[in-house]
N, C-alpha and C positions, 0 to 999 in steps of 0.2 A: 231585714235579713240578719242583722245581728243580735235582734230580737232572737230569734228561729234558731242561733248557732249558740246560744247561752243558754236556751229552753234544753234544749238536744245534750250540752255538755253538761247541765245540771239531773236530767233526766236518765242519762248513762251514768253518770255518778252515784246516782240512787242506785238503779241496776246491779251493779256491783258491789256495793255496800249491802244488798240485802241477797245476793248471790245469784243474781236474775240477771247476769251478764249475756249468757247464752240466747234467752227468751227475746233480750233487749234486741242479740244483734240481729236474730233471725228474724223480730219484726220488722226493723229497720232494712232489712234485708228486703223482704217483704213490700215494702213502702216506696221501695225503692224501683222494683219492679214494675210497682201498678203505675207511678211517677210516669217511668219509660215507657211499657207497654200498653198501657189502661188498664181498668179494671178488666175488661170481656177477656180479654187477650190473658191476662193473667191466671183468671176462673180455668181458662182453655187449656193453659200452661200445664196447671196442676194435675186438672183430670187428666193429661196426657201421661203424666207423668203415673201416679196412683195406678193407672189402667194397665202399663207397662209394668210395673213393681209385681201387683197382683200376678199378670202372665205367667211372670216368671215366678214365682212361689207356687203358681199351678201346676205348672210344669215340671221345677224340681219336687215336689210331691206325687207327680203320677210317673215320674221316672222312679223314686223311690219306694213306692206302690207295687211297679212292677219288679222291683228287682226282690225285694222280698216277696213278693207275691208268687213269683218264681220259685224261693226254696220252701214256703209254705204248700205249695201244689207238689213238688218235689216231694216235701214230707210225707203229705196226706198220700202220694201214691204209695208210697214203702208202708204206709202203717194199712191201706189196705189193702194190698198185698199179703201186710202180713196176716188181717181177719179174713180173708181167704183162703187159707195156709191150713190157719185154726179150725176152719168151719170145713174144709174142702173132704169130697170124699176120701175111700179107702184109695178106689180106681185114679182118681184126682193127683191124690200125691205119691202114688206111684206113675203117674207118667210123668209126671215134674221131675222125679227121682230119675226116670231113664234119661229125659231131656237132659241134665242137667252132667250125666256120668258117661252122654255122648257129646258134651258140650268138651269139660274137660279131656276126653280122650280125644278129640281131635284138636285138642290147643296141645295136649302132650303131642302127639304124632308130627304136628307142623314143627312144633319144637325141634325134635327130633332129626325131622329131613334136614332143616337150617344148619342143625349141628352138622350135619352128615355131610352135606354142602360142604361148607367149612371145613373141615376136616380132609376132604379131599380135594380143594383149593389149595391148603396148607402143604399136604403132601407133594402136590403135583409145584408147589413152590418148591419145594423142599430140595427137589429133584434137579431146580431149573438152573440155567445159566444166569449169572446177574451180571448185567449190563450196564455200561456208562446212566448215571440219573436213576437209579433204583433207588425206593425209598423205606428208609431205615427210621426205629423207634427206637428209645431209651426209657427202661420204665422206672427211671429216675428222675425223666425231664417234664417240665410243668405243661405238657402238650403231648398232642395226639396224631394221626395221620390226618385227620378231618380238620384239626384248626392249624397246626403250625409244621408239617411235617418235615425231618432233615431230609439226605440225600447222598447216596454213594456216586464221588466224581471222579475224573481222570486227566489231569491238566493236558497228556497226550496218550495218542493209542496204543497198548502194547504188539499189534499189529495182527492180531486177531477181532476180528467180527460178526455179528450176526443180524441180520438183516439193518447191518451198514450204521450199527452200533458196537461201540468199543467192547470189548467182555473184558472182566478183571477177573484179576486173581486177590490171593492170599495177602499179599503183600501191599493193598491199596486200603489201608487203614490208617493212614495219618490223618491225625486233627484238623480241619478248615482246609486239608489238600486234596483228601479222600471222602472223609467221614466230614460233612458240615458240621457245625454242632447244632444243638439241640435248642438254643434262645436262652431257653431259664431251668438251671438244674436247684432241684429241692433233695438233693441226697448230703444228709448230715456229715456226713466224712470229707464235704466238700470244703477245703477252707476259706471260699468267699463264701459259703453258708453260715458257717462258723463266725465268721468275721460279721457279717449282717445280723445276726444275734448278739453277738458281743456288743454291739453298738444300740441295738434296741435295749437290750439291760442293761447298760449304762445311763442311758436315755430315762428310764423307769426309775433306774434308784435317784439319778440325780432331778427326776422331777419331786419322789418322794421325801429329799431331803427337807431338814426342819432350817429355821434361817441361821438358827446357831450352827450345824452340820456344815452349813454355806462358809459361816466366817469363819470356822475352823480349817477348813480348808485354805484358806487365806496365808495360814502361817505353817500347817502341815500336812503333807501329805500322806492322805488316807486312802488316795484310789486304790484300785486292785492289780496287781502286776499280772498275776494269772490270771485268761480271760476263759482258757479252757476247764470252766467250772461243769457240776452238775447240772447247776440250772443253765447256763449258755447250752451245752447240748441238749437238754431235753425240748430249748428254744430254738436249736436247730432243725431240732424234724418239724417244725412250725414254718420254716422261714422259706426264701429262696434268692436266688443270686444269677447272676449270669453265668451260661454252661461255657466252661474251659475245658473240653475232654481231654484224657491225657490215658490214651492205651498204648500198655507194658508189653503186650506180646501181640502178634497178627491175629487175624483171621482164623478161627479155629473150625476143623471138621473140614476141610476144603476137596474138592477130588484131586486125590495125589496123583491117579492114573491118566489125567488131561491135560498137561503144561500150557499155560498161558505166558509168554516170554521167562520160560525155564522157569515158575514158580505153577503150585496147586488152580488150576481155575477155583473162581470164587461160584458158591454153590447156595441156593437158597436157605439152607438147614445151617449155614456156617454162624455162628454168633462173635461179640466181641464183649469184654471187658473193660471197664472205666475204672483207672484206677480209684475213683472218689467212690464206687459202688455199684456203677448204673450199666445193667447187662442191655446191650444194642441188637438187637435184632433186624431181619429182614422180612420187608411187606412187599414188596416188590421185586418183578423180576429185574423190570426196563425192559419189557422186550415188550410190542407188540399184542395187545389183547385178542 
């Protein structure tokens, strides 16, 4: 046995001195298996193995086969298409032509009706009562009705109702009591927009600096006292920050001829102002569809 451990440690030694370490241990590797399993069992081992390896290289080349295979048939149908085009008759490519100017005229017309729709949704908003939970947009804020929408609230009822929901008026425009905010406002006059840029450009020049810049620093000071540079606002319309709304005057356009607790009822066509930029609009009534 200690024969066999001197063979083996002068044998590895060679191995690695002529850079046949790898070779060595995979034999031994090897040797080691047949040792444990037997030879049959090890022959078994491999082909198993090998037969497995293959599958899958066949596999990912006939998925890969087909997915090019896919934009080459793609291809070839557009290019014979287009020798069709070339070769087709007089009669040919003029009903291509008519198919093709009743195709578009009825994508314009559906357009159209959609718009029309819309516009008379809009109106008939326009017209309506908004009610307690009606939902308001800001086209300054990082969101839309569909992902993060706000919402017109009324911690209590001015004592007017409609189908046994609060109605507001004019005067229900205060920040997080009325008006929720908005999540994330991107309007550059915002000064946590401002302030979120200053601190990204800082970030940038003090990564850019050289090691000397660093130690100079050390003894004086070089920062920038004005953060409201050129470049911080032109990083401002890049950036965004949490919406803090803050509106200067009410509810604008309201029906002055309906009193809601002695103020304008609030009316779908009424909009709102943020002082940082961001004009707030109305998408809902709250009332009932």
């Amino acid at each position: 046995m200690a024969e066999k451990n001197v063979v083996s440690s002068v044998m590895e030694s060679v191995a690695v001195e002529f850079g046949l370490d790898d070779a060595y241990e995979k034999a031994q590797n090897l040797k080691n298996e047949i040792d444990s399993c037997g030879i049959q069992q090890t022959i078994d081992n491999h082909i198993d193995s090998a037969i497995q390896k293959a599958s899958e290289t066949v596999d990912a080349v006939t998925d890969k086969a087909k997915e090019v295979g896919g934009y080459l048939k793609e291809d070839f149908n557009n290019i014979k298409e287009g020798v069709k085009d070339l070769f087709a008759s007089k009669e040919e490519k003029q009903r291509k032509a008519e198919e093709k100017a009743a195709k578009e005229a009825q994508e314009k017309a559906e357009k159209e009706e959609q718009e029309r729709l819309e516009q008379e949704m809009r109106d008939a908003l326009d017209k309506s009562y908004i009610l307690h939970t009606a939902m308001v947009v800001c086209d300054k804020a990082y969101t839309n009705e569909a992902i993060n929408p706000s919402y017109i609230v009324v911690p209590l009822s001015h004592g007017e109702s409609i189908h046994g929901l609060p109605q507001l008026n004019v005067n229900d425009y205060i920040p997080d009591v009325n008006v929720l905010n908005f999540g994330i406002c991107r309007s550059p006059q915002n000064p946590a927009v401002q302030a979120e840029a200053a601190r990204i450009l800082e970030e940038v020049r003090e990564e850019s600096k050289s090691w000397t810049d660093k130690l100079l620093n050390l003894f004086v000071d070089t920062s920038k006292k004005d953060v409201c540079t050129s470049e911080t606002e032109s990083l401002a319309a890049c950036c965004a920050a949490p919406c803090t709304p803050m509106f200067g005057t009410r509810w604008i356009d309201g029906k002055y001829d309906v009193l809601v607790d002695g103020a304008p009822a609030l009316l779908g066509r009424c909009t709102l102002q943020c002082m940082y930029g961001g004009a707030v609009t109305i998408q809902s009534s709250g009332q009932a569809e």
